[in-house]
C-alpha positions in Angstrom: 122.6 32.9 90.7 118.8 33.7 90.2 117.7 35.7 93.3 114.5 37.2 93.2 114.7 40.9 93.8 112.0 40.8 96.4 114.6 39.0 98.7 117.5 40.6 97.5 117.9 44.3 99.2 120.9 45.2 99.2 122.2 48.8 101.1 124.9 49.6 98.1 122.1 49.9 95.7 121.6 53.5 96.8 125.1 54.3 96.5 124.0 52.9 92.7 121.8 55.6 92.6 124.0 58.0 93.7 126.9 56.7 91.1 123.8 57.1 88.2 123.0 60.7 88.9 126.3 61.9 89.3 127.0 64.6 86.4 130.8 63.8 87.0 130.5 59.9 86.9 133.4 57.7 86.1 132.9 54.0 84.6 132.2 51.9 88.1 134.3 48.6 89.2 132.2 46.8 91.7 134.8 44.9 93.5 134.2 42.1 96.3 135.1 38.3 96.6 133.1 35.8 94.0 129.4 35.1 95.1 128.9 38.4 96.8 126.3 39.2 94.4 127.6 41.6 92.0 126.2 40.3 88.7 122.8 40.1 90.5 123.2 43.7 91.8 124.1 45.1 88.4 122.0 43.3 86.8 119.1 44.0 89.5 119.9 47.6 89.1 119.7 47.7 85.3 116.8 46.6 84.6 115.0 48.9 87.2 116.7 51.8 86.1 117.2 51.7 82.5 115.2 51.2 79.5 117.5 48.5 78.8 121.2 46.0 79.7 123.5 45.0 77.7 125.6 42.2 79.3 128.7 40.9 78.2 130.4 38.0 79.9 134.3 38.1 79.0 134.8 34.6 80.2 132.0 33.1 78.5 132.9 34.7 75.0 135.9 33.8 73.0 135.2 36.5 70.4 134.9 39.3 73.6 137.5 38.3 75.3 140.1 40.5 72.4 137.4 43.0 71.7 140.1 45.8 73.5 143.0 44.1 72.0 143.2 46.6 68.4 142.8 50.0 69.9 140.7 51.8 72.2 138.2 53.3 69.7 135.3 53.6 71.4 132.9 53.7 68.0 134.6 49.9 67.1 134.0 48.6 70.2 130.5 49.8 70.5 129.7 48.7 66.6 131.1 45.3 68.0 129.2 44.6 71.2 125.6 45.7 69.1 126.7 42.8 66.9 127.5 40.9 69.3 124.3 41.6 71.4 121.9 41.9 68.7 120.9 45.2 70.6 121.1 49.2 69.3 122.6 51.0 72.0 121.0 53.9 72.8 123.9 55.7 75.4 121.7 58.0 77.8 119.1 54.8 78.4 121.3 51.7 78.3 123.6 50.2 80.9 126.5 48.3 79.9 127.9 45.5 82.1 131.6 44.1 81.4 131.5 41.3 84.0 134.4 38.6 84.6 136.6 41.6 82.8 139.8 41.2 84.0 139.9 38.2 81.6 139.6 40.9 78.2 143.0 41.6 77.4 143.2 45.1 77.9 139.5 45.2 79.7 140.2 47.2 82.6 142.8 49.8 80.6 139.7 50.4 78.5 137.6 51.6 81.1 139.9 55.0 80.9 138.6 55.4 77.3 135.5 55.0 78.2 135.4 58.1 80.8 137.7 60.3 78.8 136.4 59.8 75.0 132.7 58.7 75.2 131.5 59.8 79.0 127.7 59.7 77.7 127.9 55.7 78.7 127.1 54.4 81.5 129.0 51.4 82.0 130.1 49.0 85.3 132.1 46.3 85.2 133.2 43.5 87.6 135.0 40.3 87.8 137.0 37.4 89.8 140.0 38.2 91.8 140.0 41.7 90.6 142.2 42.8 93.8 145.3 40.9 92.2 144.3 41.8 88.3 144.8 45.8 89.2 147.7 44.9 90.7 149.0 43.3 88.2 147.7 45.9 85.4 150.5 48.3 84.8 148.6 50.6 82.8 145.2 50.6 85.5 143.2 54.3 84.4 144.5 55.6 87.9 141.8 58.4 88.4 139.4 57.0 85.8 137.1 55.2 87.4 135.2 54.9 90.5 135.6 52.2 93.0 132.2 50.6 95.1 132.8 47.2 97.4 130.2 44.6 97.7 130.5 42.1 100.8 128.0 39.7 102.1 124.8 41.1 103.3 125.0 42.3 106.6 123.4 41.4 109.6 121.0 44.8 108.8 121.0 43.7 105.2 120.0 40.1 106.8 117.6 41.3 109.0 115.1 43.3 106.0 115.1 40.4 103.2 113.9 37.9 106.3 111.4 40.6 106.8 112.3 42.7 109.9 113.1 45.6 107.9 111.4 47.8 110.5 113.2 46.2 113.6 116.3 46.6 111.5 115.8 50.4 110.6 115.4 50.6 114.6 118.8 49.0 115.3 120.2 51.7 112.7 119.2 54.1 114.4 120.4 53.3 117.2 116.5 53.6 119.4 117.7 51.1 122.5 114.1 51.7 123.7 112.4 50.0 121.3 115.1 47.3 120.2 114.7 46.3 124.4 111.7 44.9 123.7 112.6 42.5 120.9 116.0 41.6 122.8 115.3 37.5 122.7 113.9 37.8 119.3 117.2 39.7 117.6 119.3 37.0 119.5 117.8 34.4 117.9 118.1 35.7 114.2 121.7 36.3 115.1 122.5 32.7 115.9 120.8 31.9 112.7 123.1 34.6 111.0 126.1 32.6 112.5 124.9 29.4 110.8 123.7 31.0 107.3 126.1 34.5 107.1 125.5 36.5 104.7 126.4 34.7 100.9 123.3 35.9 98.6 122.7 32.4 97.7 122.6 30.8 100.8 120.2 33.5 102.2 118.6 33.3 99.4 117.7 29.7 99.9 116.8 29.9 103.0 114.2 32.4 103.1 112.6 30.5 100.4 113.3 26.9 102.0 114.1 27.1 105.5 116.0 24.4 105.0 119.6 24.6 107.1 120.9 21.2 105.1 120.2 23.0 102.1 122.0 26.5 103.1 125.3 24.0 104.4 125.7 22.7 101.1 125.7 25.9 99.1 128.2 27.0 101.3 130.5 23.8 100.9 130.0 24.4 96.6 131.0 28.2 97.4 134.2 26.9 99.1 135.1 24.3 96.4 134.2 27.0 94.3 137.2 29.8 95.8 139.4 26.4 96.4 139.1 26.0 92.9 140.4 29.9 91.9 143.6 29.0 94.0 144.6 27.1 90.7 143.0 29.0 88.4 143.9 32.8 89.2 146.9 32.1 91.9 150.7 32.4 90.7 151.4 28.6 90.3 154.3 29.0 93.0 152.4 30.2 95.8 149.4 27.5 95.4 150.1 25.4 97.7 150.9 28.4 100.3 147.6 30.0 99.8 145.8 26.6 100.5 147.7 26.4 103.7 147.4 29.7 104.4 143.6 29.0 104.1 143.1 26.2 106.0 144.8 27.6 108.7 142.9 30.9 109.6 140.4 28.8 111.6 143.0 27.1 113.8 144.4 30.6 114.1 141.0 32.6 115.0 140.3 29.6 117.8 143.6 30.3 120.0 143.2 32.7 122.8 145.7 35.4 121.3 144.5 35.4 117.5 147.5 36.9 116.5 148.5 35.4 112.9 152.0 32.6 114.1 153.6 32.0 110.7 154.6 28.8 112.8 151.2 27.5 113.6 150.4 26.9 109.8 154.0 24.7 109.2 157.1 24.5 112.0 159.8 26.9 111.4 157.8 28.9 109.1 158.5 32.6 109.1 156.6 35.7 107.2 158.8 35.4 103.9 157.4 32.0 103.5 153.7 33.1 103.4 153.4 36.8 102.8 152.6 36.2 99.1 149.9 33.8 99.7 148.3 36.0 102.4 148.5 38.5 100.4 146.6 37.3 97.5 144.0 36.1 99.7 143.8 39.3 101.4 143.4 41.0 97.3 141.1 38.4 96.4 138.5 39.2 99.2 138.6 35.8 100.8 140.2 37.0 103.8 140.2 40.4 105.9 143.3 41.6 107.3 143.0 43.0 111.0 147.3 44.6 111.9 148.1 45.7 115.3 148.9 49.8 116.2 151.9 50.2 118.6 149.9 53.9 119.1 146.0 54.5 119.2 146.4 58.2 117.7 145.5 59.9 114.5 145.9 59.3 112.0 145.9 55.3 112.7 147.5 54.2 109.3 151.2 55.9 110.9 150.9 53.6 113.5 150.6 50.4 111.9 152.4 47.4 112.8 153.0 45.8 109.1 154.2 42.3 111.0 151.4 41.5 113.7 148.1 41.0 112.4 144.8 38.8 112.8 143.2 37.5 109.6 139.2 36.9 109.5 137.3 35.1 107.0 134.5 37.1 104.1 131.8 35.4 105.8 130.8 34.0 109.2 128.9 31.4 107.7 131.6 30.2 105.6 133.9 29.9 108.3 131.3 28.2 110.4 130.8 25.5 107.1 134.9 25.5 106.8 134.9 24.6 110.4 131.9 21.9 109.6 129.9 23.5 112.8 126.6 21.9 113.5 123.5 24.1 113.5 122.1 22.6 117.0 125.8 24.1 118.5 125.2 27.6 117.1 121.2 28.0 117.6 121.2 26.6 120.7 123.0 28.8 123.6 126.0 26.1 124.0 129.5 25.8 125.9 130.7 23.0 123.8 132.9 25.4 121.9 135.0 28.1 124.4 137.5 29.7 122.3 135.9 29.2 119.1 132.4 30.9 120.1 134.9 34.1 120.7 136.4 33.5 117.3 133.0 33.7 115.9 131.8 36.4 118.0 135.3 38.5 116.1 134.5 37.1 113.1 131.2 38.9 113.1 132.0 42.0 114.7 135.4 42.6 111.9 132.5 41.5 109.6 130.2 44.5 110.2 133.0 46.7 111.2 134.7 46.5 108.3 131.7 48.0 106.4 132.6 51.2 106.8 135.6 51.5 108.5 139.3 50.5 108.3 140.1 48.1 111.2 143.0 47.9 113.8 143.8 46.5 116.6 146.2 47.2 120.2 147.4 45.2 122.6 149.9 46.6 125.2 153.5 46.6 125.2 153.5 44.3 127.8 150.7 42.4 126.7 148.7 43.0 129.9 146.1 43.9 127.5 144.6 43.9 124.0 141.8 45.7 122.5 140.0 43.4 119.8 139.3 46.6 117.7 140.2 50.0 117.1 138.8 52.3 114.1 139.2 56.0 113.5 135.4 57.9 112.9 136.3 61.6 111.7 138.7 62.9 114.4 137.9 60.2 116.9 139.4 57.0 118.0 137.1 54.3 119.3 138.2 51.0 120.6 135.6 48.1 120.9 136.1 45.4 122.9 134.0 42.3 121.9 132.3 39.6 124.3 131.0 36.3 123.2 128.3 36.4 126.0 126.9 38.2 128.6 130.8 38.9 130.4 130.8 42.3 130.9 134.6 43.0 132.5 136.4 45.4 130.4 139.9 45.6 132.3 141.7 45.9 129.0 139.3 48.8 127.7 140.0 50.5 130.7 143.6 50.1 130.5 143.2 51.9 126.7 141.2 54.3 128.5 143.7 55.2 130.7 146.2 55.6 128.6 144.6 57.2 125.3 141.9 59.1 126.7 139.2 58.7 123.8 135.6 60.0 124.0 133.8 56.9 124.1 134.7 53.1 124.6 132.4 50.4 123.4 131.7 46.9 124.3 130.1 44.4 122.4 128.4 41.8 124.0 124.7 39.3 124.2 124.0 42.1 127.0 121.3 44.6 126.1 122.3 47.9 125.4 123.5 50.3 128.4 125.5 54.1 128.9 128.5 53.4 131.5 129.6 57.2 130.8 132.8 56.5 129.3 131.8 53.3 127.9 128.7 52.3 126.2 127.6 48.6 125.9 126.0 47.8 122.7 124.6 44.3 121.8 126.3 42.1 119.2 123.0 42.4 117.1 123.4 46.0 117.1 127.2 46.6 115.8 126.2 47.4 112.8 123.9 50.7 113.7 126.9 51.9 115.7 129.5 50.8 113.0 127.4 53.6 110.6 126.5 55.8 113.3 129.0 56.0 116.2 128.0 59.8 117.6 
């Protein structure tokens, strides 16, 4: 994918930074579903901040692909990739890039060489499916290596490459005043970030083509594209689970209730039959997993309800181009689709959410109510209710209320932003100032 750095900010780049200067840095495994970017990103961020980048692509290079297979001596390995490369490696001022490396026998063991014998390098790596390939790795270099996760840009991230980086650095911090005024404006580049989401490639294009057609159809080559991985990374038993499993999320995400029924996806089907397949769609990055707490205290995680969850898709705008959803529905305000525009507005909200924060969600004993989200910031719980439109009841927030007590509750809705006291209305365009800033 050849983005143009111009168009191509991404927020993680500083936490790149941060990784580079670090005195005590570990080799770095950017992890995140295919076509999130991460070659670009490493890539981007070599050749600004080193003299030079030496790439090596394990899957493209039958010779690489057993360069860890002998030993791990880091001297033979480097003498190896200069030949390889054709370039002298000069540690302090080169970056090296193991991408697709979970196909190097032995690739991701290495990495714990690289930190403990030969620090002085400064090396990333990153590859396909690598959720299921650490899993899988008995000997991972637990406490090796550093960890960063790239997702789809944002709606923030969206927002500065199409050129509002100002109205975007507004929204982050949170000034309501001034992001009033441009109300209509910020609705209308959130429709289009319903239609486009945030796959590099596709934004890419469009900000260079303004052509929707265009956007669709890289969408529909990234979905062949993960359809494709099912049969090339997947257990060969569970394929035809995960394909069900994946085909099913938007029938499941456009019921009222969006809790994940084994049932809905084949009759009689219980969570032994699928858990496998959800699972490695879950470790792959294609979906996100959303369970239920039976408690909204701290620490959330003690709470968890391992057998009720929702799943969500990476990407809004590949679930809208799954779903085959005309532009004209999603730019125009329009009641064609009921239950689905509340899938989407979820979709979006769990998208920015999940950002920065683990994701939960309640629903009463009695299922009188149900809170779409819950998250834990520090030593606070916050539950966030989410509206597809301008409805601004909140009877199951207050029910929460009621019963947990928690400092602030949030809606998220079309409305503009406004303070309630103990709940806080924040537009949908403006989640994700909130979701890094919440007090």
């Amino acid at each position: 994918m050849a983005f143009k750095s111009l168009i191509m900010n991404r927020i993680q780049y500083k936490k790149l930074l941060e990784w580079k200067n670090d005195t005590l840095r570990k080799p770095l495994i950017i992890q995140g579903a295919r076509q999130v970017g991460k070659t670009w990103l490493m890539k981007a961020f070599g050749k600004e901040q080193f003299e030079q980048v030496v790439y090596l692509n394990f899957e493209s290079s039958s010779r690489l692909k057993n360069l860890f297979v002998a030993d791990f001596n880091i001297d033979r390995i480097m003498a190896i990739i200069a030949i390889e490369t054709g370039q002298k490696i000069d540690a302090p001022n080169t970056l090296l890039i193991f991408d697709e490396i979970q196909e190097a026998e032995k690739g991701i063991t290495s990495l714990k060489y690289f930190y403990e014998q030969a620090p002085q390098y400064f090396v990333m790596a990153a590859g396909s499916l690598l959720g299921g390939a650490i899993q899988k790795n008995s000997s991972f270099p637990v406490g090796k290596v550093d960890f960063l996760q790239l997702s789809p840009l944002s709606f923030m991230e969206f927002l500065e490459n199409m050129g509002e980086a100002a109205l975007a650095e507004k929204l982050s911090e949170q000034n309501w005043e001034i992001v009033a005024v441009f109300h209509d404006k910020l609705v209308e580049l959130l429709r289009l970030y319903y239609f486009i989401g945030g796959m590099p490639e596709a934004v890419a294009n469009y900000i260079k083509n303004k052509n929707l057609g265009t956007v669709r159809s890289i969408q529909q080559k990234i979905l062949m594209g993960y359809e494709n991985d099912f049969t090339k990374y997947a257990p060969t038993e569970i394929i035809p689970r995960i394909r069900l499993v994946w085909m099913s999320v938007i029938g499941q995400l456009a019921k009222e209730n969006r809790k994940f029924v084994y049932g809905q996806i084949k009759k009689g089907s219980r969570a032994k039959d699928f858990e496998l397949a959800i699972n490695w769609l879950v470790d792959a990055g294609l979906i996100i997993k959303v369970n239920r707490i039976n408690n909204a205290t701290i620490p959330l995680n003690a709470y968890l309800d391992i057998d009720a969850f929702k799943l969500f898709f990476v990407d809004i705008g590949l679930l809208n181009a799954l779903a085959d959803v005309s532009p004209k529905i999603l730019l125009e305000k329009n009641s064609i689709m009921v239950e689905f525009k509340g899938a989407m507005t979820e979709q979006f909200v769990c998208q920015q959410l999940k950002l920065n924060h683990q994701l939960f969600y309640w629903s009463a004993s009695n299922a009188t109510a149900e809170v779409d989200f819950v998250l834990q910031h520090e030593n606070e719980i916050v539950p966030i209710e989410v509206k597809a439109e301008e409805n601004l009841k909140s009877k199951s927030l207050g029910v929460f209320q009621q019963k947990y007590g928690p400092k602030v509750s949030v809606r998220v809705s079309m409305s503009p932003f406004r303070n309630e006291g103990w709940l806080v209305n924040v537009p949908l365009y403006g989640v994700g100032g909130v979701a890094g800033n919440l007090f």
